[in-house]
N, C-alpha and C positions, 0 to 999 in steps of 0.2 A: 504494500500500500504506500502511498505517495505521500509525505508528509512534510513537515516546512522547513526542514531541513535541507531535502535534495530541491526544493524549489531556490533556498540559499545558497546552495552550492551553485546550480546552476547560473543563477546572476550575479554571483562573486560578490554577495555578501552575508554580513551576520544573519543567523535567525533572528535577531530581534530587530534590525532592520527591516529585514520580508516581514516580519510579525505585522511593524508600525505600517507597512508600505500599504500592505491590506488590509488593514483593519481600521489605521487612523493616518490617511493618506496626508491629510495636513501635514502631519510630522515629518515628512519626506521632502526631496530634491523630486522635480518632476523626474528628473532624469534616472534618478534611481528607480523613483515609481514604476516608469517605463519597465524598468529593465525586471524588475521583478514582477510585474504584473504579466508581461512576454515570458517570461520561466514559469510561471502560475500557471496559466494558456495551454502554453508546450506541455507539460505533465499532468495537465487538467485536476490541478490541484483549488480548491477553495477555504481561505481561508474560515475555519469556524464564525469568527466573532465579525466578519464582514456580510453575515446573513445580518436580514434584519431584526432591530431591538423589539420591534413591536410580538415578537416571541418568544421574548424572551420569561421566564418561569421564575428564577431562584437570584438569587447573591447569595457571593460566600463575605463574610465581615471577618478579619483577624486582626487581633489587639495584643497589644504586650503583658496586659493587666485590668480585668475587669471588676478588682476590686480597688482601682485609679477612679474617682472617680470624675477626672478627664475623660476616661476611655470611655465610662458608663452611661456618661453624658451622651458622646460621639454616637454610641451603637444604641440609645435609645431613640436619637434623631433618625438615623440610618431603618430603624425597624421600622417608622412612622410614616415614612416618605417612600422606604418601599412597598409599605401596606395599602397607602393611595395609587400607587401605580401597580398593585394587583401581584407583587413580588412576595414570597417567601424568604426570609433569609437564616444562612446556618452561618452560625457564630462561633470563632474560636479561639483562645487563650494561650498564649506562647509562654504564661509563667516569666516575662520579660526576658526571655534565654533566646539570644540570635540563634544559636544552635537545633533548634525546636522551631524555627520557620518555615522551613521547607516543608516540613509532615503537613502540616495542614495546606500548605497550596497545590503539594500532588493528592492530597487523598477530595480536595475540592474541583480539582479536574472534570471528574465525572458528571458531578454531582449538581454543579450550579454553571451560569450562564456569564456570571462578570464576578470578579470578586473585589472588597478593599481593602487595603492594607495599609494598618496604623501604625505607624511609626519605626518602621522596618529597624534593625540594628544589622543585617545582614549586609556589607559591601555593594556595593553597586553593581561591580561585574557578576557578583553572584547571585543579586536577584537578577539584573537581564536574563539569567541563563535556566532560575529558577521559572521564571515567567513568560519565557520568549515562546510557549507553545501552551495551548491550554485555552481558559476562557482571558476573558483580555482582564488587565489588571488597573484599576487608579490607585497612587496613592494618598494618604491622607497626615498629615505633619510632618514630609520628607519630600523632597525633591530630588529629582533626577533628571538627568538628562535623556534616556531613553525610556521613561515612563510616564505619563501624564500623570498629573499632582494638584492637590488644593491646601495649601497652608496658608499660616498666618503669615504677619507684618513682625516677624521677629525680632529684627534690628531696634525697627519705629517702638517698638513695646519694651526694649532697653532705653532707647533716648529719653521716651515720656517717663519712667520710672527715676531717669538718672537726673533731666531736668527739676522734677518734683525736689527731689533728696538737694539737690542743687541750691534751689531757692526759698529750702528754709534753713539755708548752710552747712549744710552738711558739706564737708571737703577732703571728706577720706571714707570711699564704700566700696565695701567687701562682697564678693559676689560667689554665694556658696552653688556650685555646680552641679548639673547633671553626672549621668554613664560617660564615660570617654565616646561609648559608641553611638551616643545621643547626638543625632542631626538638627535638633532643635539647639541642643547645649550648644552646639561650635555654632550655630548662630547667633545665641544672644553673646557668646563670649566674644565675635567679633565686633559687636557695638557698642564691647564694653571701655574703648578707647574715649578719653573727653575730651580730643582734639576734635575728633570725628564731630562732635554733636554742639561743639564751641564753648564749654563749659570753666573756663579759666578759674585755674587752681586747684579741680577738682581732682584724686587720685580715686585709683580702683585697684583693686585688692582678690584676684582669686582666691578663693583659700583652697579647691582642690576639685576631687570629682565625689562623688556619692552618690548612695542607691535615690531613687525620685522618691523617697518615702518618708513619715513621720522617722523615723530613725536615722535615717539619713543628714536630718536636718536639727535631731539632736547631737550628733557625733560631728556637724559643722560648728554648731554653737559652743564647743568648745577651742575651735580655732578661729571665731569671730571674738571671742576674746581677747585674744592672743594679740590678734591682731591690730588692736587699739581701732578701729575700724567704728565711726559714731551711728554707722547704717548699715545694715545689707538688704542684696537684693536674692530673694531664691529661686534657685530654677525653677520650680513650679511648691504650690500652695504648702501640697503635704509637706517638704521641707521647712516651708514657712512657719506649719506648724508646729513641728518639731524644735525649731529656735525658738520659737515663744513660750513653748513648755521648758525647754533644757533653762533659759534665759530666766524666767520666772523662779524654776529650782535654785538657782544662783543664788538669787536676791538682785538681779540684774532689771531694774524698771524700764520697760519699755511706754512709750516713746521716749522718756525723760531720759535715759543712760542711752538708748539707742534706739533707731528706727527699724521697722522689720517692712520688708514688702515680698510679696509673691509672685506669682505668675499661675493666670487659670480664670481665676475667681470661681472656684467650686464654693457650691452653695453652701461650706461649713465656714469660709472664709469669713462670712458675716454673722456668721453666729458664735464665734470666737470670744473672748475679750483678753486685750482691748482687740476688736474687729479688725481684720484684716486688711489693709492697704493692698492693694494687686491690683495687676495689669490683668486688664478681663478681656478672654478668649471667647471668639463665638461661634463656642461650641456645637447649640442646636444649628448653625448655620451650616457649620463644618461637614456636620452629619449628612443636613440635607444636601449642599453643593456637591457633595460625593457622589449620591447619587445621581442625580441631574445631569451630574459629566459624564457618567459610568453610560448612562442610557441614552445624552446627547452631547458628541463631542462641543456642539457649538452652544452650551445651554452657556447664559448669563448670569453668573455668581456673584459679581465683584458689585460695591455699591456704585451706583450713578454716578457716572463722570469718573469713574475710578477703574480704568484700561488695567487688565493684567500686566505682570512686568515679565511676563516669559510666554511665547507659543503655548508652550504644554504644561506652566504652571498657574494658575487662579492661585491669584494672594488678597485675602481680607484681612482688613482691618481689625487693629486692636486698639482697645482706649483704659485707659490709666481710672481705675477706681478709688479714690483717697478716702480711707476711711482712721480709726481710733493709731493704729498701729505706727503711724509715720507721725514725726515731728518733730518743731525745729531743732537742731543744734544744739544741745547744753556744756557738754563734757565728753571727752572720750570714754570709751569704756578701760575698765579696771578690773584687773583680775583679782574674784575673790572666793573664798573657799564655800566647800557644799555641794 
């Protein structure tokens, strides 16, 4: 049997090439288009996901952690919007272990008709290679170059964060980090420069990498000490919450001794005290722009007057929630026992 393999061979390129050529021709040079659509012909091969959508039955959804409740946001929008367009979807859990991504995209092969994929940790070449055949893939807070993708305003939701902390003088913040293998982490750690954002006098402080969890973000709060550091910013919420408990154990008063902000805005973020300051994700948006691109390459995500910034990437907006947790400037923090 003929499959998309010897169709690549034939027009002397990648499978994930042929994949994009046939499936989501946009993504292509005409010229390549040509040339693999003429190998498709010749071997009377057709691509799966170049039938049409309006047949389509299932989605498969994979998340790194459905007990995030980032993800659970994500796959609750995703269930809802394919539930109006008459979709089933099967959902699966990778225990946040890159190693454990591939199971669920070959065993959803079969089974469902487009799948999405949250926050891959897998390399790039080797999701191409994991996805270059099968039903066609979006991702969802990861960006690639040979896969079409919906994320956030990453950088922009560091600058709003860091001008905040800025302009109630803060002049030295710390920024407790995601996984190394986190595509969102190396993005907000690239905006964490304040030349970049014009912020004069302002320093920034990583203090390392950590799990995206409540524990995570207790095991930073003792190198945001350290650090003399009067604010930090955390990868995402649970971290946030994590330094507000470790912080509190201290005897460490937040906002007065330091400021704490998040990333996410999950809904415990506000029910915190003192409430959470974060950069809020729109997450039910996330969800449903997934699908919408999943079932129409040309569907409209982005707000009004607001052009994507890549062919095959849709980037939404994020906006800066200021609540109990940030403010102004008093004193550096001090290390004290407890």
């Amino acid at each position: 049997m003929v499959n998309l393999r010897d169709v690549a061979r034939l027009a002397g390129v990648s499978a994930a090439t042929a994949s994009r050529a046939l499936a989501q021709p946009h993504m292509v040079s005409p010229a390549r288009r040509a040339d693999v659509e003429r190998a498709a012909t010749a071997l009377g091969y057709r691509h799966p996901n170049a039938a049409a959508r309006t047949a389509w039955r299932s989605l498969g959804l994979i998340v790194p952690d459905m007990e995030n409740p980032f993800f659970a946001a994500i796959a609750k929008a995703v269930q809802r919007r394919a539930r109006t367009a008459g979709l089933a979807v099967l959902v699966a859990d990778t225990d946040d272990d890159a190693t454990l991504e591939a199971e669920p995209i070959a065993q959803m092969h079969e089974l469902v008709d487009g799948i999405i994929l949250c926050s891959p940790r897998t390399h790039d070449e080797a999701l191409v290679e994991l996805t270059a055949s099968g039903p066609e893939v979006l991702l969802v807070n990861r960006r690639s170059e040979h896969l079409r993708s919906v994320v956030v305003d990453n950088r922009d939701g560091v600058r709003q964060a860091l001008a905040h902390l800025h302009a109630l003088g803060h002049r030295h913040v710390a920024y407790a980090g995601g996984p190394r293998a986190s595509w969102s982490d190396a993005e907000r750690r690239s905006g964490l420069a304040p030349e970049v954002h014009g912020l004069d006098g302002l320093t920034t402080t990583p203090l390392g990498h950590f799990p995206p969890t409540f524990a995570g973000g207790v095991a930073a709060a003792e190198l945001l000490v350290a650090s003399g550091a009067t604010a930090v910013l955390a990868h995402n919420d649970l971290m946030a919450l994590g330094l507000l408990d470790r912080l509190r154990a201290r005897g460490t008063a937040v906002p007065e001794e330091v400021s704490v902000v998040g990333y996410d805005d999950v809904p415990a973020a506000g029910f915190v005290s003192p409430a959470l300051t974060t950069v809020a994700v729109p997450l039910d948006r996330l969800g449903r722009a997934a699908v919408d691109l999943l079932l129409d390459p040309d569907a409209a995500v982005g707000t009004e007057g607001d052009p994507t910034l890549a062919a095959a990437s849709h980037v939404l907006p994020v906006a800066l929630t200021v609540r109990a947790s940030s403010g102004p400037a008093r004193r550096p923090v001090t290390a004290s026992t407890g």
